[in-house]
Structures are given as C-alpha cells and as structure tokens.
DOFI-104419 format. One line per 8 residues: number of its first residue (from 1); their letters; for each residue x negated, y negated, z of N, C-alpha, C. Coordinates in steps of 0.001 Angstrom, whole numbers, padded with zeros to 6 digits, always signed. Layout:
BEGIN
NUM	a	X:Y:Z:X:Y:Z:X:Y:Z | ... .
This chain:
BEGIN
1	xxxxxxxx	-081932:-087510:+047399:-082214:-086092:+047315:-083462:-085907:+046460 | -084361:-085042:+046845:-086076:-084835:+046280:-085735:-084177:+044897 | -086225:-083840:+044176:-086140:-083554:+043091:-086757:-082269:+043217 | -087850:-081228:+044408:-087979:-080296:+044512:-086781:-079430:+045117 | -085762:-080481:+045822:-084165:-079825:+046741:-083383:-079534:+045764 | -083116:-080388:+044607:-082467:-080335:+043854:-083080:-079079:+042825 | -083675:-078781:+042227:-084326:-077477:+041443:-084118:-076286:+042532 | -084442:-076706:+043806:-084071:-075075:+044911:-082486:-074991:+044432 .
9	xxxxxxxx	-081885:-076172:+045152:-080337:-075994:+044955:-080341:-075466:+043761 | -080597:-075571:+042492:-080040:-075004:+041511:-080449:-073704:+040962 | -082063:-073166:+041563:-081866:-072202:+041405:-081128:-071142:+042082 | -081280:-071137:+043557:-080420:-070652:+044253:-079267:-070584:+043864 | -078514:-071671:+043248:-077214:-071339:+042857:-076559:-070433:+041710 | -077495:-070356:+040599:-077470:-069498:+039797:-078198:-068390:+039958 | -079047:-068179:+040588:-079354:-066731:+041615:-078447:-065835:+042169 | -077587:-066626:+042734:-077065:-066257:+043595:-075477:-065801:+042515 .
17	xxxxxxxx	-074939:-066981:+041980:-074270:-066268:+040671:-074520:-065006:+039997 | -075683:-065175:+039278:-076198:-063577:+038502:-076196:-062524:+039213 | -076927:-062712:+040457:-076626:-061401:+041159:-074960:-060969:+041245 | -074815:-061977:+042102:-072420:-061267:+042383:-072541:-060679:+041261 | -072390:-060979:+040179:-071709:-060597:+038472:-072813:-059379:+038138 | -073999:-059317:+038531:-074514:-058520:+038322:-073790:-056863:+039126 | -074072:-057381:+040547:-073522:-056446:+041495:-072039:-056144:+041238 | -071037:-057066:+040845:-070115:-056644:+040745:-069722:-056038:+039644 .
25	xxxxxxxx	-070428:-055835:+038746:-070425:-054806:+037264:-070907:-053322:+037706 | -071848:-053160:+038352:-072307:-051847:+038701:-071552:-051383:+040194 | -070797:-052020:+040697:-070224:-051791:+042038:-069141:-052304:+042467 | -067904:-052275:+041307:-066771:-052673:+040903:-066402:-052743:+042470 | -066261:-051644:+043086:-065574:-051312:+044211:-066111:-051868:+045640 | -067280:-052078:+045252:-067858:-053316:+046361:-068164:-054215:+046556 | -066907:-055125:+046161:-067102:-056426:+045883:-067417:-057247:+046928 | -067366:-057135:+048266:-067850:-057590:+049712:-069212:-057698:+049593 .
33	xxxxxxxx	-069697:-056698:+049077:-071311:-056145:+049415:-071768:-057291:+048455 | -071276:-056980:+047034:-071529:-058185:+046423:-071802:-059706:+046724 | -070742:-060175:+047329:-070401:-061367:+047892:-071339:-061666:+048615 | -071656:-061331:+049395:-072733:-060419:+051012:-074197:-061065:+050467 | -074091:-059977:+049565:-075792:-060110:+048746:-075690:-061436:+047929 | -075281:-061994:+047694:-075088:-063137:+046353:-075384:-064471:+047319 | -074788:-064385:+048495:-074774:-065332:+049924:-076116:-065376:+050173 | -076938:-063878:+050154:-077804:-064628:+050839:-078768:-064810:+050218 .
41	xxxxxxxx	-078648:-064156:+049129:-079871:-064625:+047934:-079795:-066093:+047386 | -078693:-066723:+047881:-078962:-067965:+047573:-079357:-068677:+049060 | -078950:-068077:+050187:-079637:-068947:+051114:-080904:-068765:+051571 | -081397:-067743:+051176:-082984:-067229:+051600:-083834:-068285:+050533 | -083248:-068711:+049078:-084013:-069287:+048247:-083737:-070932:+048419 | -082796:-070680:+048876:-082491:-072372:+049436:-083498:-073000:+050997 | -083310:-072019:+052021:-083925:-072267:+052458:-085651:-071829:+052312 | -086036:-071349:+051877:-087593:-071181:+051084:-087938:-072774:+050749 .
49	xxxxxxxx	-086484:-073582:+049813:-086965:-074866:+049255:-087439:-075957:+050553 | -086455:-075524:+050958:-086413:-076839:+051938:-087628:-076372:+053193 | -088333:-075420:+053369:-089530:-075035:+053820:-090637:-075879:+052922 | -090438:-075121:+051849:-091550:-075739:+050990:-092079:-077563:+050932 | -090552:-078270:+050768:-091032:-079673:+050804:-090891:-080066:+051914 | -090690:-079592:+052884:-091156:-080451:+054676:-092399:-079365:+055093 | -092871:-078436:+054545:-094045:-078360:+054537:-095167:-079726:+053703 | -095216:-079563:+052809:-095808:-080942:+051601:-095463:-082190:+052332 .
57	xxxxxxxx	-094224:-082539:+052945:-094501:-083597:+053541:-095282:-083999:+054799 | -095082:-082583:+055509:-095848:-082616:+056547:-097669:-082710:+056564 | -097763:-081955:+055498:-099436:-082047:+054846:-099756:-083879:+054673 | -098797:-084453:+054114:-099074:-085746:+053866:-099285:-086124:+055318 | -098220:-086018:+055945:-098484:-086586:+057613:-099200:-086601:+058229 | -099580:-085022:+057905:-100705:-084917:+058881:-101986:-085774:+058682 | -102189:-085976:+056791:-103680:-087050:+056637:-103581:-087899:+056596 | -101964:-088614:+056682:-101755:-090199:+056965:-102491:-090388:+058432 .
65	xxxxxxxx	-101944:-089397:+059125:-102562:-089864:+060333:-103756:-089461:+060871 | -104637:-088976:+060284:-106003:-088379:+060703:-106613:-089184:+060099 | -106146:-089605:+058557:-107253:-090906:+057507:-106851:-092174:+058761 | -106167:-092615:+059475:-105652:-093672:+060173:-106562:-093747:+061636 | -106533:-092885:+062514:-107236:-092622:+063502:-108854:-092841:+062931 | -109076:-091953:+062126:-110813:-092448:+061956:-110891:-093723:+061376 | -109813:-094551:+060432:-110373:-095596:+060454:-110101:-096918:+061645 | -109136:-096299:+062334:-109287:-096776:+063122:-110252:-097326:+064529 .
73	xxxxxxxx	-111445:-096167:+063939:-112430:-096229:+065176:-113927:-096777:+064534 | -113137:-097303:+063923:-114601:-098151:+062693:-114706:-099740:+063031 | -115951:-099804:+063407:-115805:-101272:+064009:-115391:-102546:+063082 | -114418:-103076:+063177:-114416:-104144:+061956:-115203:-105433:+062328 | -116043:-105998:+061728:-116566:-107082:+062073:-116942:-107865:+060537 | -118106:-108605:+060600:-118503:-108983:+059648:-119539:-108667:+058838 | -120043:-107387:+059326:-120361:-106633:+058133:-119200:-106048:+057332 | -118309:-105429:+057780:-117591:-104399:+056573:-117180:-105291:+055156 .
81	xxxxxxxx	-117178:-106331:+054702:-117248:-106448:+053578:-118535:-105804:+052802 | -119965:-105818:+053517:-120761:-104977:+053292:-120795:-103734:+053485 | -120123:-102928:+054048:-119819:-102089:+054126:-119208:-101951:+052605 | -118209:-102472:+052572:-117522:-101921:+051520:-118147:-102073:+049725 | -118784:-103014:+049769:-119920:-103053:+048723:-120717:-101707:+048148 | -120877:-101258:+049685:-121895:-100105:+049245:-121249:-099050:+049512 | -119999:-098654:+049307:-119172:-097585:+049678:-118299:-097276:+048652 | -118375:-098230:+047998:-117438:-097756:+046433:-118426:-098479:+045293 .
89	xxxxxxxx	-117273:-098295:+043823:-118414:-098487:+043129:-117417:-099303:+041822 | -117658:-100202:+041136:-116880:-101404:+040341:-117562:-100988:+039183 | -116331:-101888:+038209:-116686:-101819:+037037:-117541:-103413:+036587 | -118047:-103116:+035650:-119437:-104031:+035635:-117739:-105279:+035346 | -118762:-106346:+035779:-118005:-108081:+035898:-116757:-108122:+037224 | -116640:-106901:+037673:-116057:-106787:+038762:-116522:-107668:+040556 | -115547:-108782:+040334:-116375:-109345:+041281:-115119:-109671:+042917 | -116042:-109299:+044164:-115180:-108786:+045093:-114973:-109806:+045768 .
97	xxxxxxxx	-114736:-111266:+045139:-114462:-112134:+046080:-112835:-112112:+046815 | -112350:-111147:+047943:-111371:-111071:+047832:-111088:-111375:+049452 | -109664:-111371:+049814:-109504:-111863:+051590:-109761:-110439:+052314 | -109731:-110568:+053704:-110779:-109867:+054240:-109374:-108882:+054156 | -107935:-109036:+054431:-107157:-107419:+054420:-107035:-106700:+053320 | -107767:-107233:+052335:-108384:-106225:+051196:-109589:-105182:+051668 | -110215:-105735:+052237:-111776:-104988:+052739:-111248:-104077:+053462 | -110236:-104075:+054187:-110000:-102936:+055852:-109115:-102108:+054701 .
105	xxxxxxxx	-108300:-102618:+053306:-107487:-101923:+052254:-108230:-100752:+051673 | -109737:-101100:+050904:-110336:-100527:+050277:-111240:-099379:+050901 | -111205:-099927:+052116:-112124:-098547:+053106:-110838:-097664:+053290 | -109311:-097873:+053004:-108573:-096827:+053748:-108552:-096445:+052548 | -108415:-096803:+051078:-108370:-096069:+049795:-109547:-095110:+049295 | -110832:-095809:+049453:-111810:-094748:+049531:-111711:-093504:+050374 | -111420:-093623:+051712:-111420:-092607:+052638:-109865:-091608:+051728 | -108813:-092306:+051529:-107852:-091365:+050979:-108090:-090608:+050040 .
113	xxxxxxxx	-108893:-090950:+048646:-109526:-090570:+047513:-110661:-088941:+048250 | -111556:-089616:+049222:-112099:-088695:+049458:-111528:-087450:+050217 | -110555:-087881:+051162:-109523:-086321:+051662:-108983:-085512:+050697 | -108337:-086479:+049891:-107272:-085577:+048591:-108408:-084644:+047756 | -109443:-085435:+047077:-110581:-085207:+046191:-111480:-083827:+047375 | -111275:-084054:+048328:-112162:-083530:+049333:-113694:-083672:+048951 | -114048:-084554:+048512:-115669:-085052:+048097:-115742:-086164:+049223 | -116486:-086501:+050450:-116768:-087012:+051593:-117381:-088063:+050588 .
121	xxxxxxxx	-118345:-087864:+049909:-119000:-088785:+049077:-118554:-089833:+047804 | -117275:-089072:+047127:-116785:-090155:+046624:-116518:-091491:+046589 | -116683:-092151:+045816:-116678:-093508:+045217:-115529:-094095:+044751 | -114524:-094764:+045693:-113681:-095044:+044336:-113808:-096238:+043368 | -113356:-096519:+042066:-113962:-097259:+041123:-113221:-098421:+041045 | -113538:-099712:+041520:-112652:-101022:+041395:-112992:-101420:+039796 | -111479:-101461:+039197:-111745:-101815:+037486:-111351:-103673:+037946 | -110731:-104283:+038713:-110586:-105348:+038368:-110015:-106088:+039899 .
129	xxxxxxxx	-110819:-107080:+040520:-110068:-108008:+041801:-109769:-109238:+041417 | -110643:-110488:+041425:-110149:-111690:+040742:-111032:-112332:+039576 | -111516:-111251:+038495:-112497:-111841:+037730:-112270:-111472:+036820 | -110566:-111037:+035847:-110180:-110747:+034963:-109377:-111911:+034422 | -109278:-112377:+033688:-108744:-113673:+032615:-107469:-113384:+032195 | -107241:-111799:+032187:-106195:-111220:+031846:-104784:-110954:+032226 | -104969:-111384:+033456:-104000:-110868:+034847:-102858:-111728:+034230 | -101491:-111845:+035118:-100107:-113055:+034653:-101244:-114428:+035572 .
137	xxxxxxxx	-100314:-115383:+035097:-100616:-117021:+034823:-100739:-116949:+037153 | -099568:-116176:+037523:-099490:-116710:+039027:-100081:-115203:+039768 | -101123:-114284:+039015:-101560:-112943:+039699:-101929:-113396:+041058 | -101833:-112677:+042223:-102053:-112131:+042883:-103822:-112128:+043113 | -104151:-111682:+041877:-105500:-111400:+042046:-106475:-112743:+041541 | -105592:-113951:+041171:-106506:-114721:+041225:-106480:-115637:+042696 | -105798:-115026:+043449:-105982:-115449:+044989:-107005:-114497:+045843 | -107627:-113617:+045328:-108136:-112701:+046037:-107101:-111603:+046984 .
145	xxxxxxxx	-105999:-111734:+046328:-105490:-110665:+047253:-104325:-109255:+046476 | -105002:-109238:+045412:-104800:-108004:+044411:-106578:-107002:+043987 | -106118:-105678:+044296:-107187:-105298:+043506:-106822:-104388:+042547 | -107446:-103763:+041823:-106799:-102571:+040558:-108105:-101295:+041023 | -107531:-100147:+041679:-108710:-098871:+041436:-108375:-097861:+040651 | -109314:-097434:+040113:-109376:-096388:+038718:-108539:-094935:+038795 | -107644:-094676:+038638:-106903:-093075:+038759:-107029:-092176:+037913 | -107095:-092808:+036842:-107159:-092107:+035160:-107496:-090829:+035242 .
153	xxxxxxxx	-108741:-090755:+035974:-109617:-089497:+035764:-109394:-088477:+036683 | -107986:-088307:+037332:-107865:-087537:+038705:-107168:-087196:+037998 | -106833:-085150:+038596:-105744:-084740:+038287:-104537:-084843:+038555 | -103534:-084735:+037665:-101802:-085639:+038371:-101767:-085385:+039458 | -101641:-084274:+040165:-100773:-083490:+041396:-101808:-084531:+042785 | -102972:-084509:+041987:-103718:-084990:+043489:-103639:-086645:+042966 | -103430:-087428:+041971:-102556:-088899:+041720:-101656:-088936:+042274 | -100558:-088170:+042501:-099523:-088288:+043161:-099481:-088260:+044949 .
161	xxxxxxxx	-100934:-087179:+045034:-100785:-087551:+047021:-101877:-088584:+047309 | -102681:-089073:+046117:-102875:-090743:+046655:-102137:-091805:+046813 | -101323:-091633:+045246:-100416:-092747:+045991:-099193:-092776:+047041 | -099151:-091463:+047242:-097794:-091383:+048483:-098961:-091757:+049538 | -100566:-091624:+049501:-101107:-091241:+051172:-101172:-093173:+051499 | -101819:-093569:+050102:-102177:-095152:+050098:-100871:-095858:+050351 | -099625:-095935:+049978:-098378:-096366:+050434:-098172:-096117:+051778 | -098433:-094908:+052163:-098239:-094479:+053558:-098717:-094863:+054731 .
169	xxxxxxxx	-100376:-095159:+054269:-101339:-095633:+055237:-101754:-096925:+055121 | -101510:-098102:+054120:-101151:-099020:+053670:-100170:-099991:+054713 | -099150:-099148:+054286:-097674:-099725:+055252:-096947:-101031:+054548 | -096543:-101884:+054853:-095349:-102861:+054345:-096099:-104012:+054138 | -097664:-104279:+054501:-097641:-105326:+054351:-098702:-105218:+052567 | -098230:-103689:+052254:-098846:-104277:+050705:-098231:-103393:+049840 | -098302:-104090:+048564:-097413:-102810:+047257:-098424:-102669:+047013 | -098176:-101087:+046852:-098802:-100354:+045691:-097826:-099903:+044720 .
177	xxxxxxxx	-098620:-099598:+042993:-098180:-099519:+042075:-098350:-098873:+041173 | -098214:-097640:+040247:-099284:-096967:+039645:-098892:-097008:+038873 | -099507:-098725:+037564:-099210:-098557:+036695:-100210:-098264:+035220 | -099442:-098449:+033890:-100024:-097987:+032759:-100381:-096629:+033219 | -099560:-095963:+033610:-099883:-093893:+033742:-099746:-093450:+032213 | -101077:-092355:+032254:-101144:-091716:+030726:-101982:-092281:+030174 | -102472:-093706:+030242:-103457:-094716:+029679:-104516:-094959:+029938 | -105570:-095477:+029013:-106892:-095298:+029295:-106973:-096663:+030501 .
185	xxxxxxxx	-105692:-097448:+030287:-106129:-098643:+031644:-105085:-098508:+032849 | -104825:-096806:+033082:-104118:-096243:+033937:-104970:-096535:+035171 | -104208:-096990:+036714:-105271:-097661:+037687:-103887:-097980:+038812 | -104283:-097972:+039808:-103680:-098386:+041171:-103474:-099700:+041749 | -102740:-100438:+041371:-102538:-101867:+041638:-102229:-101912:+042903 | -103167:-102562:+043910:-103032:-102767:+045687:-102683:-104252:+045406 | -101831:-104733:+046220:-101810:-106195:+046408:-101046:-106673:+047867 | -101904:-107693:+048155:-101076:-108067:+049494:-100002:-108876:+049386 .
193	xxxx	-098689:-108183:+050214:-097792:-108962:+050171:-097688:-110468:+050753 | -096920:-111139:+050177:-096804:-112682:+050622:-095836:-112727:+052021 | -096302:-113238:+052534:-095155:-113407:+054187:-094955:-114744:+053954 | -093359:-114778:+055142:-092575:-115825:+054949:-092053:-116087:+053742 .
C-alpha cells in the first residue's frame, strides 16, 4: 500500500468522522442525512486519492515510454561511447573505461535527467566509474560495470522521479541505488547486474 493511499485513507476517514459528529450535533434528528453526508465525504476524498497517485504514476509511464522510444531510434554503433563523452560531463579523475551496457545506461540517464529537469541541454555529472581506490575490495566498478551520477544538487520531488524513471527504463538487468541521501557524496549508484 503507497504511502500517498494510506494518508487519503486516513484522511478521509477522519473527515468523514468529524463531519457525522459534527452533523449529528446540529441535526440530532437527522441522523441518516448525517450518515449520508459523512459516506460520502469520505468517498469523494478517497477516491480524489486514488486519482491522484494513478495519475503520478501514469505521468511516470508515460516518460518511461517516450524517454524509451527515442532512445530507441538512436543508432548504436561504435561511436556512442563518443557520443557519450561529449554528452555528459565527469568529475575531474573520472575515467570512463567502462563495458559498452553502461554507454546505452548513461545516454538513458542523461536523457531522464533532462525530461524531469526539462533542460534538453543538461549534463549529467559522473562523480565516479572505475578510477576510485575507494570503492569495496570486489566493486562492481572496478570491472567497469558500476557508475556513480551526481543527484545532490536536484530538488527531492524531481530525485525521486529520476530514480523511479532510471529503475523503470533501466529494467532488471541493473540496480539502481540512491545512496548517501542528504550528503555532500549523495549520487546514483547504476550497476550492472551479474547473470547466471
């Protein structure tokens, strides 16, 4: 259960309480009418909720699949690692030696950054792929197939429909992770999952 269903449910439910007790103090004698009105003031606000978040989800849907279709019509060859060089933008010692389903990764994260952000031109900022010393002993990213991009500086609400859009448009064959939130080394951990 969403955590926006759950706040409808509850306001509605105590909505819908205050009113009866309300109505039934000033209209002792119409306690039906009461009942009546109390019913539907909680279902008009209940259903309002459940409008509201299959609307929001549907917004996501709709740019999962519109960011998906255009990149889908992007030729992949052996330029787009060049491509992707000059399409985002790293933090200095940031070095992109990474496998190529990172490259087709980072063009769908840029393109997501730029729908949410709605800046066509945006950059998103790689803080770290396999040239950090720092990572665990068996990272991911010293195989080339982890990267870290910068979130810090976005506002929450639109952090939150990157990483539902990048999970979304992503799909199973990679985690995403959004960790250290609140922190100055707050950042989006992409990594490809291991098969078999």
């Amino acid at each position: 259960m969403s955590e926006l269903f759950l706040k409808t449910f509850l306001v509605g439910l105590a909505t819908s309480v205050g009113s009866y007790f309300i109505i039934k103090f000033l209209h002792k004698h119409l306690r039906q009418t009461a009942v009546f009105l109390g019913v539907a003031v909680f279902v008009g606000l209940f259903s309002y909720g459940i409008y509201q978040e299959n609307k929001t989800q549907n917004e996501l849907d709709d740019a999962i699949s519109k960011i998906s279709k255009e990149l889908d019509s992007i030729t992949k060859d052996n330029a787009l690692h060049d491509l992707i060089k000059r399409t985002t933008a790293k933090k200095d010692g940031v070095s992109l030696d990474i496998v190529p389903a990172l490259d087709t990764a980072i063009l769908k994260i840029n393109k997501i950054y730029q729908t949410v952000l709605q800046d066509p031109d945006y950059k998103v900022v790689i803080t770290s792929a396999n040239d950090f010393n720092g990572h665990k002993k068996n990272s991911a990213h010293y195989k080339g197939e982890a990267i870290d991009v910068r979130i810090k500086n976005i506002d929450k609400d639109m952090k939150n429909d990157i990483v539902k859009l990048t999970k979304g448009i992503l799909g199973p064959n990679f985690t995403v992770i959004h960790e250290d939130f609140g922190t100055s080394n707050e950042h989006l951990h992409v990594q490809l999952k291991q098969r078999g």
